[in-house]
C-alpha positions as CSV (number, residue, x, y, z in Angstrom):
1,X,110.4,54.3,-134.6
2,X,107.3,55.7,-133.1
3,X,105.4,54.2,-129.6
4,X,103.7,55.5,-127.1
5,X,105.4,56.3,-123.9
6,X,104.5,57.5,-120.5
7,X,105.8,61.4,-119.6
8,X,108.5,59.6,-117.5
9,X,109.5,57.1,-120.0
10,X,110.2,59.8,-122.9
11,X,112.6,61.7,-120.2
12,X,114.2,58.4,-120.2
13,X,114.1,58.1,-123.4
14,X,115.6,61.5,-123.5
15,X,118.3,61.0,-120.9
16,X,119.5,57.8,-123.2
17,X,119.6,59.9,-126.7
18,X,121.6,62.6,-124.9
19,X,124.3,60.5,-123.6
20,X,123.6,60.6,-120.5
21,X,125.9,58.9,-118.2
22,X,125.0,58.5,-114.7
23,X,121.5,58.7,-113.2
24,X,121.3,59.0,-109.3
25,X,117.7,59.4,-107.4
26,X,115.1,58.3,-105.3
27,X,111.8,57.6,-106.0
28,X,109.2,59.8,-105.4
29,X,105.7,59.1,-107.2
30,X,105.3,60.8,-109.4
31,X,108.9,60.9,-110.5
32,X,110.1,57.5,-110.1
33,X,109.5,55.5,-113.4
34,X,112.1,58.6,-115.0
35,X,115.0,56.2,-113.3
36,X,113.4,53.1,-113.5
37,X,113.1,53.4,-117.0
38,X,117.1,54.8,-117.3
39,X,118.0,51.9,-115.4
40,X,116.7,48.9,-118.4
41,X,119.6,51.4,-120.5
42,X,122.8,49.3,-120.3
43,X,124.5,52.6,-120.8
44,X,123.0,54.6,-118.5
45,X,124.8,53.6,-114.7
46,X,121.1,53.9,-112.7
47,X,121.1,54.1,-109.1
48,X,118.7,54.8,-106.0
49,X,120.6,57.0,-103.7
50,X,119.2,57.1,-99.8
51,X,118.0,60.3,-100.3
52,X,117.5,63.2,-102.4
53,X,120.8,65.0,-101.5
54,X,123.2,62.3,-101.9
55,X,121.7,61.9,-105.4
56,X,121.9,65.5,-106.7
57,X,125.4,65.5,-104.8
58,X,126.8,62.1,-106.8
59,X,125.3,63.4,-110.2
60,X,127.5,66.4,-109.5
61,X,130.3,64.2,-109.0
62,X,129.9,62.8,-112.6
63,X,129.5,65.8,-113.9
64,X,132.3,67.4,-112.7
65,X,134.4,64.5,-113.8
66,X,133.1,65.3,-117.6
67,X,129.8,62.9,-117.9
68,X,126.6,64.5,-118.6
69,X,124.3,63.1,-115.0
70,X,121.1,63.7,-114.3
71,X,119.1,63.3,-110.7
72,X,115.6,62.6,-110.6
73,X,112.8,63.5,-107.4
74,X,109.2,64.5,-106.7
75,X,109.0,68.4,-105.7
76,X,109.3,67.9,-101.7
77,X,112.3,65.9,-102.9
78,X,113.6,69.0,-103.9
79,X,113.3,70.5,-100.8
80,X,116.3,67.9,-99.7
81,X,118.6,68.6,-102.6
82,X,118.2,72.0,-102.3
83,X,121.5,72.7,-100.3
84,X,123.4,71.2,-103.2
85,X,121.1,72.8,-106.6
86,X,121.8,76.5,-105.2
87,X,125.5,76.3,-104.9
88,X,125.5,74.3,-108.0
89,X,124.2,77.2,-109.7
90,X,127.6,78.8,-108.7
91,X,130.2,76.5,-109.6
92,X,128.7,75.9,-113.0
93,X,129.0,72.1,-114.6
94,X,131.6,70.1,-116.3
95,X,129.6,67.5,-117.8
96,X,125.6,68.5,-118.8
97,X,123.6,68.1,-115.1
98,X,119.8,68.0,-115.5
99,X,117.7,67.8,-112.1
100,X,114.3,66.4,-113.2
101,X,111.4,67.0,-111.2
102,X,108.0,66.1,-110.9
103,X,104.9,68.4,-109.1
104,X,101.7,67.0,-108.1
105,X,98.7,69.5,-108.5
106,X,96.0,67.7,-107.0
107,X,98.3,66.2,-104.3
108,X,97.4,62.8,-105.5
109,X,100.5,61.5,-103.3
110,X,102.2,63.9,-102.0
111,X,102.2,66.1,-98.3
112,X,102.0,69.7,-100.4
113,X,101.4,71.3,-103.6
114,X,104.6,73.1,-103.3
115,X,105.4,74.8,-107.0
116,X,108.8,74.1,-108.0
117,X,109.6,77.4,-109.9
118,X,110.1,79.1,-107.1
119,X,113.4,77.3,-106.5
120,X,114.4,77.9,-110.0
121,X,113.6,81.7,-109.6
122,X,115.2,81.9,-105.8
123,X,118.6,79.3,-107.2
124,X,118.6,81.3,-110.7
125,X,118.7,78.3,-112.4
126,X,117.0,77.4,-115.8
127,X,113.9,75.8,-116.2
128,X,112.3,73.5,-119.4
129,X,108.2,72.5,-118.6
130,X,107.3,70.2,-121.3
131,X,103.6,69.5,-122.2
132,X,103.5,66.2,-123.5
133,X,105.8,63.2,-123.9
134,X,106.9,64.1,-127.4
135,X,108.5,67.4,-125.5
136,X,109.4,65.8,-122.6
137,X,112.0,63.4,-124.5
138,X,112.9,66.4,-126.7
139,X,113.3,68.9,-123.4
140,X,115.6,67.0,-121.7
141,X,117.6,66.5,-124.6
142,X,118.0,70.2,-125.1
143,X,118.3,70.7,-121.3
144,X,121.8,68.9,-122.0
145,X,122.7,71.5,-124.3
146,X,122.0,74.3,-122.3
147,X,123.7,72.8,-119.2
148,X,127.0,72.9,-121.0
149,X,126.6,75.9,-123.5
150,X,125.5,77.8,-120.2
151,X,127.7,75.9,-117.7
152,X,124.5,75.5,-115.2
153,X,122.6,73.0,-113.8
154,X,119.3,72.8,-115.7
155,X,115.9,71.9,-113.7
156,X,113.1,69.8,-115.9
157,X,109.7,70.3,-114.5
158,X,107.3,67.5,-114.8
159,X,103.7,67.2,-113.0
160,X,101.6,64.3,-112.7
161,X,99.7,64.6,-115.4
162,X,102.5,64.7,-118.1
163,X,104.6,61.7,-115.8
164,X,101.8,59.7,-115.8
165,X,99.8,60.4,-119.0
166,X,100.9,58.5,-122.2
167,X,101.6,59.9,-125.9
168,X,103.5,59.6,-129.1
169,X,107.4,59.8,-128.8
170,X,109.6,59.1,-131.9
171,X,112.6,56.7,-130.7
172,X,116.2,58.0,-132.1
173,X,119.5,56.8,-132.0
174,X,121.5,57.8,-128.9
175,X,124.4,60.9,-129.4
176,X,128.2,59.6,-128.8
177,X,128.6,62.0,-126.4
178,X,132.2,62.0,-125.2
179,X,133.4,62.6,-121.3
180,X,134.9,65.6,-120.8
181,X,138.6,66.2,-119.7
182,X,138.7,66.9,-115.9
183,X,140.6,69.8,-115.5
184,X,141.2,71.2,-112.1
185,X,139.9,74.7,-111.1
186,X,139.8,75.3,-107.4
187,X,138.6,78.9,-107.9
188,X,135.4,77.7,-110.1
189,X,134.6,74.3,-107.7
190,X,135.6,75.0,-104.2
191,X,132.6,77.3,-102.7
192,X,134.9,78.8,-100.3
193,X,133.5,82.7,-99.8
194,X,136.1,84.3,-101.8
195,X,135.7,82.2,-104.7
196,X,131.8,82.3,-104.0
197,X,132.1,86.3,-104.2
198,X,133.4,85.6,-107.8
199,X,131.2,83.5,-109.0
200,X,127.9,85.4,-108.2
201,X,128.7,88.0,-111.2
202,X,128.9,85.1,-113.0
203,X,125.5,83.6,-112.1
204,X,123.9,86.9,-113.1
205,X,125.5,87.3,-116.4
206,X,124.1,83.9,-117.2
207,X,120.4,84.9,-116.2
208,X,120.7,88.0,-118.5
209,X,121.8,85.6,-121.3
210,X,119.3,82.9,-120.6
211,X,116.6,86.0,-120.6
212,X,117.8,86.9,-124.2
213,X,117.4,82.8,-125.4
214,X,114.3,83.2,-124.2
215,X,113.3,85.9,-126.1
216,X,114.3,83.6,-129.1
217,X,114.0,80.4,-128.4
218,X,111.7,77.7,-130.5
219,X,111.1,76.7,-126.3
220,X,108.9,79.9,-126.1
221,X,106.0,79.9,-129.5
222,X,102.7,81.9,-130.2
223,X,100.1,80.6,-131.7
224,X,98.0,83.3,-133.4
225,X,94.4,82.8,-134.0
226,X,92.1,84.8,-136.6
227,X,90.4,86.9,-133.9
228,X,93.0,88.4,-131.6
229,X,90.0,89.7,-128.8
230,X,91.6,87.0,-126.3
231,X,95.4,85.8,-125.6
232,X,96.4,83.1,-123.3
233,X,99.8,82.3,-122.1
234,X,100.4,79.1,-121.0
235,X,102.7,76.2,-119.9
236,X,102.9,72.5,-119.4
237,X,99.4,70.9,-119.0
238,X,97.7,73.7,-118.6
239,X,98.1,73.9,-122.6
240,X,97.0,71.0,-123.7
241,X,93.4,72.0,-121.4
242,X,94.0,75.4,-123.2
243,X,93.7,73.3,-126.6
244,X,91.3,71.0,-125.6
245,X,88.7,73.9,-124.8
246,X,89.2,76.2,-127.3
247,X,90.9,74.4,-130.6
248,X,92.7,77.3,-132.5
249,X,90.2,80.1,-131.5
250,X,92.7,81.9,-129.3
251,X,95.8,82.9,-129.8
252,X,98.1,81.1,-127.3
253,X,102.2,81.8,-125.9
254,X,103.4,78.7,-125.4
255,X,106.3,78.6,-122.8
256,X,108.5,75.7,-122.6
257,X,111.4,78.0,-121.1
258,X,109.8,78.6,-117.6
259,X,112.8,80.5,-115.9
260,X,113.7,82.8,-116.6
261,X,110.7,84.6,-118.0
262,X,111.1,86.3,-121.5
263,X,110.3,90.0,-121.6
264,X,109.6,91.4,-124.8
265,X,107.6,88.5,-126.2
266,X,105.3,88.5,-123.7
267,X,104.9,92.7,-124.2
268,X,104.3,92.1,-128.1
269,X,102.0,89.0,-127.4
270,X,99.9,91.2,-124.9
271,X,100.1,94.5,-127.6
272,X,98.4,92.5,-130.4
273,X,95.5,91.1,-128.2
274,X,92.4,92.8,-126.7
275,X,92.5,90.8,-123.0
276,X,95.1,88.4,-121.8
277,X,94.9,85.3,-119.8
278,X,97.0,83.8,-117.7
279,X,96.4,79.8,-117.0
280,X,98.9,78.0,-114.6
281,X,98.5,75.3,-112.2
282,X,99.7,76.1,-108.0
283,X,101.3,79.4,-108.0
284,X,100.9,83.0,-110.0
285,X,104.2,82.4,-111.4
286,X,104.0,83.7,-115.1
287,X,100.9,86.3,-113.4
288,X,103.5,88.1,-111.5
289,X,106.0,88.5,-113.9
290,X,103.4,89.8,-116.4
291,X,101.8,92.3,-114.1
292,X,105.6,93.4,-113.4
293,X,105.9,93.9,-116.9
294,X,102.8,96.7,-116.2
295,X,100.5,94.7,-118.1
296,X,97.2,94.0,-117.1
297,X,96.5,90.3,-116.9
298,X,93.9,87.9,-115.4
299,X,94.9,84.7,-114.0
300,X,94.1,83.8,-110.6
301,X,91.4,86.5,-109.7
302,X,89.2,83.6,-112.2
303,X,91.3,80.3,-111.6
304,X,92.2,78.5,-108.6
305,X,95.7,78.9,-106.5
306,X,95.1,75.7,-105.1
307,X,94.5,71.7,-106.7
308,X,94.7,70.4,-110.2
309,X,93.5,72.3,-113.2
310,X,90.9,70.2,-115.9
311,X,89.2,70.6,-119.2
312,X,86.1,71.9,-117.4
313,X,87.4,73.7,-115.2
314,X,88.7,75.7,-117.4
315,X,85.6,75.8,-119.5
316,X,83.9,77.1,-116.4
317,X,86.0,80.0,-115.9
318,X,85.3,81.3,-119.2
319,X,81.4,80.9,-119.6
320,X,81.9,77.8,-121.5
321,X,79.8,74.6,-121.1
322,X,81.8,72.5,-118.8
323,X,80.1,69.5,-119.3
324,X,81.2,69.1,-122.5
325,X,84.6,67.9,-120.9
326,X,83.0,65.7,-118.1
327,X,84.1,62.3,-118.3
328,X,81.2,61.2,-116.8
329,X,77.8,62.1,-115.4
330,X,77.1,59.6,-112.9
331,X,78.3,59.6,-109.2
332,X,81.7,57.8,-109.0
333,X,81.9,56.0,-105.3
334,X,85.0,57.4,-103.5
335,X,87.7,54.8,-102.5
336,X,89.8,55.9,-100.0
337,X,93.6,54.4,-100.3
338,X,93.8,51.4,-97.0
339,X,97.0,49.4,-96.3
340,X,96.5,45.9,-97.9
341,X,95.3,42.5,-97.2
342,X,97.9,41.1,-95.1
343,X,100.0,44.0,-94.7
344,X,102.5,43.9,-91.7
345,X,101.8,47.5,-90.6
346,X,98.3,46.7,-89.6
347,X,99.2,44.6,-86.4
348,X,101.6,46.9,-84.9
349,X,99.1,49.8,-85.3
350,X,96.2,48.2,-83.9
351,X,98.6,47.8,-80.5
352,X,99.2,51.5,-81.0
353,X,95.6,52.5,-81.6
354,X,94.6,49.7,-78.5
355,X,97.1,51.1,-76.0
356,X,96.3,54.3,-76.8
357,X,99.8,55.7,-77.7
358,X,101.0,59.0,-78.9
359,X,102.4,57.9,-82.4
360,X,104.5,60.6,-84.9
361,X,104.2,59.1,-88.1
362,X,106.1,59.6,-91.5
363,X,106.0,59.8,-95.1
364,X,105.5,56.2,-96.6
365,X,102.4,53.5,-96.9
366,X,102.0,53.0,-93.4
367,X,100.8,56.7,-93.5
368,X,97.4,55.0,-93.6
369,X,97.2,54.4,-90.5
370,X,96.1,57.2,-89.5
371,X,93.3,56.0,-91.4
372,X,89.7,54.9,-89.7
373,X,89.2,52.3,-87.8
374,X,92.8,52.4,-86.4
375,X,93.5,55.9,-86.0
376,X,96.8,55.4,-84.7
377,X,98.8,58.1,-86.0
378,X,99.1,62.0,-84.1
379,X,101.1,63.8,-86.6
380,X,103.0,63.2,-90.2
381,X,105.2,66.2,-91.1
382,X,108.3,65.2,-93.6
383,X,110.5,62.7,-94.2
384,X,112.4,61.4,-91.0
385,X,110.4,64.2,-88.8
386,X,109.1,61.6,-86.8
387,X,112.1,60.5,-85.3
388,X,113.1,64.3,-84.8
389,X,109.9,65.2,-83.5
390,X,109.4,62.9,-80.6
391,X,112.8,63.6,-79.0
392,X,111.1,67.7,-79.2
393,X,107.9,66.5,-78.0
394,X,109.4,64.2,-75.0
395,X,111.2,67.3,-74.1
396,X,108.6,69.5,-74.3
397,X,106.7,67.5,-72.0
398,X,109.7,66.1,-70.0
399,X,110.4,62.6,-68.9
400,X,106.6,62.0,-67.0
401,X,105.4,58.1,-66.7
402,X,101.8,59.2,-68.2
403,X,103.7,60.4,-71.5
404,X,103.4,57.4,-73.8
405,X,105.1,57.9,-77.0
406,X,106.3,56.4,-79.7
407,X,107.3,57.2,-83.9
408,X,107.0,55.1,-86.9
409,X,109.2,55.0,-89.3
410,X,109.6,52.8,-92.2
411,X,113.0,51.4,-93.5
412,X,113.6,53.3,-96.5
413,X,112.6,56.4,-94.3
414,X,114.8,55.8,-91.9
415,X,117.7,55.4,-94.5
416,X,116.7,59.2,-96.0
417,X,116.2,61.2,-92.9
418,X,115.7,59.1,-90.0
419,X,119.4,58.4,-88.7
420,X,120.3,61.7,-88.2
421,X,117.4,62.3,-85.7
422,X,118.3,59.2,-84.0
423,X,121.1,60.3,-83.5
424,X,120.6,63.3,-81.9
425,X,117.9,61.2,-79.4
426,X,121.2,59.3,-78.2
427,X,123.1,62.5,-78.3
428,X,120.8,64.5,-76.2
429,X,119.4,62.2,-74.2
430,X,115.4,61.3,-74.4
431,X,113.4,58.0,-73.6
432,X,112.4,57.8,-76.8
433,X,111.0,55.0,-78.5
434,X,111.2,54.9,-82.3
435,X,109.6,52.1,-84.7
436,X,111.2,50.7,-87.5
437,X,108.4,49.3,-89.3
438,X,110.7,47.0,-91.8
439,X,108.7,46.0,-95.1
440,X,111.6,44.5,-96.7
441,X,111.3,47.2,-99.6
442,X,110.2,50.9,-100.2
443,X,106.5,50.2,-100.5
444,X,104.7,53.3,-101.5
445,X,106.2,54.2,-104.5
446,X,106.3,50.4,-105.8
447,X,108.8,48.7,-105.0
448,X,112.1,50.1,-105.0
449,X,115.1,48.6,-103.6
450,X,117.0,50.5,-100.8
451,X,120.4,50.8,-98.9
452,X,118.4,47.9,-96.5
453,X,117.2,45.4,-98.6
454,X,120.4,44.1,-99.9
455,X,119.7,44.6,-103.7
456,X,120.2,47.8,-106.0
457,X,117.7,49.3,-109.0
458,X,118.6,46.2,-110.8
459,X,117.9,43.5,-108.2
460,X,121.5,42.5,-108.3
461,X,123.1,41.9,-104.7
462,X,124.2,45.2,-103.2
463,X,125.4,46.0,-100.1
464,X,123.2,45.6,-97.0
465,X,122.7,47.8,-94.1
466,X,122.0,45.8,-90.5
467,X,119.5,48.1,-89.3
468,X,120.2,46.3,-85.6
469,X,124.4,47.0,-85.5
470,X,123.5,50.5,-87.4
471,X,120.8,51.6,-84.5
472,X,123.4,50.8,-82.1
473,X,126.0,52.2,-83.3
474,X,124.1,55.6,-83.2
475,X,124.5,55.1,-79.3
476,X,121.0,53.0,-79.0
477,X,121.2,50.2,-76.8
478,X,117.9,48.6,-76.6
479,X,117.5,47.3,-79.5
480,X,114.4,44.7,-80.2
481,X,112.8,43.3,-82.7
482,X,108.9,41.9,-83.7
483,X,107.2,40.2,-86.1
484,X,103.9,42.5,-86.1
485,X,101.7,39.2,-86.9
486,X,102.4,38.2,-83.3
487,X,100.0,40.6,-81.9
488,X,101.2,39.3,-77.9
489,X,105.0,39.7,-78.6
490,X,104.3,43.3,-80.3
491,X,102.5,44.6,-77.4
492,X,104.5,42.8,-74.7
493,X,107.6,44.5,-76.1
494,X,106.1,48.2,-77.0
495,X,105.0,48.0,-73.5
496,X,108.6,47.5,-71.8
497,X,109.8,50.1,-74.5
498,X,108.0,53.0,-73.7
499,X,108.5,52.1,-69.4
500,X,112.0,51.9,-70.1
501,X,114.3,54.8,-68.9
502,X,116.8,54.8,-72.0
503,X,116.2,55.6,-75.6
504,X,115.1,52.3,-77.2
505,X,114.3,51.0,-80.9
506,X,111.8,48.5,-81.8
507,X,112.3,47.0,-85.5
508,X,108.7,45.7,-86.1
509,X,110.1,43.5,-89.0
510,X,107.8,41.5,-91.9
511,X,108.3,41.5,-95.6
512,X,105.8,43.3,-97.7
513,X,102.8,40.9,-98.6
514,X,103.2,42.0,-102.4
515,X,106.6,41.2,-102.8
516,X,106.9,38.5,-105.5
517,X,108.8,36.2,-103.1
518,X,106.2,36.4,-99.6
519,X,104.1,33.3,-100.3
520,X,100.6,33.7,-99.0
521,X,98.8,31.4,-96.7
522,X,95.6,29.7,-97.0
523,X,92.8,32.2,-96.7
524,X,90.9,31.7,-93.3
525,X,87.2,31.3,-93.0
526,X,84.5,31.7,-90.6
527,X,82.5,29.4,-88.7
528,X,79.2,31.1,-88.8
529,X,78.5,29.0,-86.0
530,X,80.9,30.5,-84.0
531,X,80.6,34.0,-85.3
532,X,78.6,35.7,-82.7
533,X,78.6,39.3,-84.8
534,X,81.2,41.0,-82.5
535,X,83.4,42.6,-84.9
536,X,85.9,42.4,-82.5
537,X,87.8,41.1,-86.3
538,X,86.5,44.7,-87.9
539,X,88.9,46.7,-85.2
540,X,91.9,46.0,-87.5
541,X,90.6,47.5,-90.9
542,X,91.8,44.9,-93.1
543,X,89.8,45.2,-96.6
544,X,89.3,41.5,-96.3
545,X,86.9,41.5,-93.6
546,X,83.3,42.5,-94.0
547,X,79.4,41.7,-92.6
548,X,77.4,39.7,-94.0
549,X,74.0,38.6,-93.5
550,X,74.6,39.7,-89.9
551,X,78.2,37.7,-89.8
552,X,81.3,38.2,-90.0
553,X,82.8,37.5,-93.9
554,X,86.6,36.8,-95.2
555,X,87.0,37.7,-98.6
556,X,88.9,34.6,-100.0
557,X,90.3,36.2,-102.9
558,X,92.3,38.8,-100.8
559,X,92.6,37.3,-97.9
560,X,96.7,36.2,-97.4
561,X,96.0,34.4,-94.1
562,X,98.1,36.7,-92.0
563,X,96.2,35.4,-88.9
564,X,95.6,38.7,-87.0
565,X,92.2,38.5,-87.4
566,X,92.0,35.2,-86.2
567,X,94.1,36.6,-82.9
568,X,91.2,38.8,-82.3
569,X,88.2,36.8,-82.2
570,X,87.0,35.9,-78.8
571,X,84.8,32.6,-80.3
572,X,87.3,31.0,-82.3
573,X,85.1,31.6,-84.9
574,X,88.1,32.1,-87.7
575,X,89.5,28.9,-88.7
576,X,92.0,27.9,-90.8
577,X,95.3,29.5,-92.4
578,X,97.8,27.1,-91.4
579,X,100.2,26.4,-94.2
């Protein structure tokens, strides 16, 4: 049966036919409908994991006990699991263990455009980069295979574009894939530095073999064109530009086997045309291993290192008429992402932003607001580094009454990377004031369900952490909490916080207004009366607000009824809202 399917959906899709067994991740746009979409499989067990290490580190476990696993992230999410994936490259696999993750060229969402090949190249691990969502079902199928015929972990590369963009995937039946015996081997398992020192040889004999497949491979194709005067050699989306400009004019290598590089295929392909062309997204990957081959390519010296590649500009760097592949030739207004009508961040930043506070933000959709008009955040580094990074910055500065500083840090956050530096706050002593901003949920990347919530991938229960009794037991003793649409209590108790002499933990608690279950209140309304044209209701930024005809205007139709506007207003001009 034939459908279309998102990128993400045909990995699922993929995981499923192979047999995959256990799935273990956490969601990082643009990788995070690969395990959604795993989890509506009955026989796939689906988890989110509370970060990126834990899941890499339980799909290990199932492999090692004989079921093929698989562990799913965004490319900075990689950066986490990385401790694991290197020494995983050692010990080999028991069951088939594919790491699937996704880049962002563009950095749609995301902090960096890190390009995850390098940790392929630098863990000497194999690496599939499909191009559409036929081969991304069909890649991570074959990743399987590899995993177990080469006894390594196998990465699958995904990038927005091919997560996110939709096309024809033929649905099969599902392989009976058996679990394989466990059998105990201490020398091949336990990383301990003798046995490390014998498995390195090993790791090496596998790159030469996976060099030689790739010399082979169906994963690795040329396309040949009538007129040989230009090559390009490709992978992932940057083909299906490649196509999209220029048809079957130019002859094309198509890698699908990223890492390692083949050799002589790329020597022939270069041998039989005039010029050759390299075309890759982020870094000069495929470049570099060309021009180590000694032959002369171009690449980056006409295409951009940095940002998302596109039909025209591609066109562009050969001469070709790039409005041809314009989607359109009028001005598009820009619309800059802003936290949502109702959200519960909003109230505890405008406190911030009115009290003036030093604020070391993190990685999650209160990120916006740093955003104009509350420009409330100082910094936002990685997950958790807010937490870790005030108790550096208090003791940069040491413990003076002018320093006033605080981090933000949402729930799911916290849960990744956040406990640790709390920890080490109580440990080593600063008066440090962390925020908890509780949504309920992990907001950003829609939705998902985490260790504090109460409910797994599924929405069944789940076990529930208490955020309050957790904080404390990391050695915190103040310990309060707010409901950020009381804009008095917020301040009162941020106030006492950052006087106090201890370490201290605010939990600035409200579900997130999109949640299926957060009824709305009546929208409010102005009393243009009233209104004197202050905008004193402006200062918080909520999308519902606006001027008009010289007053102030609540959009009705996104308007929740929150009521922090209406705890602004110095006229009483904003009426209504009461359930």
């Amino acid at each position: 049966m034939k459908r279309l399917m998102l990128g993400n959906e045909a990995v699922a899709r993929g995981l499923y036919e192979a047999g995959c067994a256990v799935v273990s991740s956490y969601p990082g746009t643009p990788s995070t409908e690969i395990t959604e979409f795993a989890a509506k499989y009955d026989e796939i067990y689906s988890e989110w994991a509370p970060n990126e290490k834990v899941a890499l580190e339980v799909a290990f476990g199932a492999s090692l006990a004989g079921a093929r696993s698989a562990c799913c992230m965004k490319h900075v999410g990689l950066n986490v699991a990385a401790d694991p994936l290197f020494t995983l490259s050692y010990t080999g696999v028991n069951g088939g263990l594919v790491v699937c993750v996704a880049d962002d060229p563009g950095m749609h969402s995301s902090q960096n455009e890190q390009d995850s090949r390098h940790y392929a190249i630098a863990s000497k691990v194999p690496m599939l980069e499909p191009s559409d969502s036929f081969e991304a079902k069909e890649f991570t199928k074959i990743a399987f295979e590899l995993s177990e015929e080469y006894d390594t972990p196998v990465i699958l590369r995904m990038c927005t574009r091919i997560a996110h963009s939709q096309g024809i995937v033929e649905a099969c039946e599902p392989k009976a894939i058996e679990t394989k015996e466990y059998v105990k081997a201490p020398q091949k398992y336990i990383m301990a530095p003798a046995n490390a020192i014998r498995r390195h040889p090993f790791v090496e004999e596998r790159c030469e073999k996976l060099t030689a497949l790739a010399e082979t491979s169906p994963l690795n194709r040329v396309e040949w064109a009538e007129d040989k005067k230009l090559g390009i050699i490709t992978a992932g989306t940057s083909y299906d530009y490649v196509k999209e400009v220029f048809g079957d004019r130019v002859s094309v290598l198509k890698l699908g086997l990223v890492n390692p590089l083949p050799v002589d295929i790329i020597k022939d392909f270069a041998e039989k045309v005039e010029r050759v062309v390299v075309i890759e997204e982020l870094d000069p990957v495929i470049e570099n291993h060309c021009k180590a081959l000694g032959i002369d390519v171009d690449g980056k010296n006409i295409l951009p290192i940095c940002g998302e590649f596109s039909q025209g500009l591609i066109a562009k760097a050969f001469g070709l008429d790039e409005k041809k592949f314009t989607k359109s030739e009028e001005a598009i207004p820009v619309r800059p992402p802003v936290m949502c009508a109702g959200c519960p961040h909003r109230g505890l930043f405008y406190i911030l932003s009115k009290n003036k506070l030093t604020a070391l933000g993190d990685i999650g959709c209160y990120t916006l607001g740093s955003a104009a008009p509350l420009g409330a955040l100082d910094s936002v580094l990685c997950m958790g580094a807010s937490v870790s990074g005030i108790h550096g910055f208090n003791k940069a500065l040491g413990e003076k009454s002018e320093n006033k500083t605080v981090c933000v840090i949402g729930d799911s956050t916290f849960m990744h990377s956040g406990m640790t530096g709390l920890a080490n706050i109580a440990y080593n002593g600063t008066n440090s004031t962390v925020i908890i901003v509780d949504n309920s949920i992990t907001g950003m990347t829609g939705h998902q369900h985490n260790p504090t919530t109460g409910y797994n991938i599924k929405g069944d229960p789940a076990g529930k952490i208490d955020l309050e009794a957790l904080c404390r037991a990391l050695g915190i003793n103040r310990v309060r909490v707010v409901d950020p649409y009381d804009l008095k209590e917020t301040e009162a108790v941020i106030r006492e916080e950052v006087a106090a002499n201890e370490p201290s933990v605010i939990i600035s608690r409200r579900p997130c207004a999109l949640l299926k279950y957060v009824k709305a209140a009546p929208a409010l309304t102005i009393d243009t009366d009233k209104c004197r044209s202050c905008k004193a209701c402006m200062k918080i930024g909520c999308p519902a607000i606006s001027m008009k005809d010289g007053k102030a205007f609540i959009d009705a139709t996104l308007c929740t009824g929150c009521g922090l506007c209406k705890q602004l207003c110095p006229f009483k001009a904003i009426v209504g809202g009461e359930e």
